[in-house]
C-alpha angles and dihedrals in degrees: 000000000000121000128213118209110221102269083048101058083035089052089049100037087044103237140110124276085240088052094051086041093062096044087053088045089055100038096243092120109024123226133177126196118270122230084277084055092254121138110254113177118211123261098228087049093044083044089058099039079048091055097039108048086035103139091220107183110223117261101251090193088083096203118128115224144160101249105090096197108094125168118187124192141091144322102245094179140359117203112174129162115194101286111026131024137203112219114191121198135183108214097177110304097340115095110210129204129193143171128222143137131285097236088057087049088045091049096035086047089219113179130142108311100017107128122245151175122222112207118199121188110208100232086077100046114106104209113211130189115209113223099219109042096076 
């Protein structure tokens, strides 16, 4: 099972060490001393504090649907040529792309600032495993 020292799980969950130190301090996210004697906290431990405490924003579209990956947060830039478009949000710290056609940005009236929801179906989603961060 891969371990994560401090600055690692504070890197992935977004906060601060001092942040994932006091969560360690007050037993919120368990961690146990490596073989240096430095705390490492378990990856399946520091998987399930990252979903549960997760601040997901509602999805203000309202509309129910079968795909389960949702990423709200705001058109950045809007390039579109008189066919296709490329619509780029920020949803937190993750950049999305994403290609469409000009008629659905003219109708969506998606320009910077407008508020969206990226949905992702996870047939098209490539998983990668870093080789360094374990």
């Amino acid at each position: 099972m891969p371990q994560f020292r401090i600055a690692d799980a504070a890197r992935l969950l977004g906060v601060s060490d001092d942040t994932v130190r006091r969560w360690v301090d007050a037993g919120t996210l368990p961690a146990q001393p490596d073989a240096s004697n430095r705390k490492v906290i378990d990856g399946a431990a520091l998987a399930a504090f990252a979903r549960d405490s997760a601040q997901v924003p509602p999805d203000p579209s309202g509309v129910q649907r079968s795909a389960r990956n949702r990423l709200i947060g705001l058109v950045t830039s809007v390039q579109a040529d008189s066919v296709m478009a490329q619509v780029e949000i920020q949803c937190g710290p993750h950049r999305i792309v994403s290609l469409l056609s000009s008629e659905a940005v003219r109708e969506m009236r998606l320009e910077p600032g407008v508020l969206a929801v990226a949905v992702i179906k996870s047939t098209n989603v490539i998983v990668e495993t870093p080789g360094g961060l374990a």
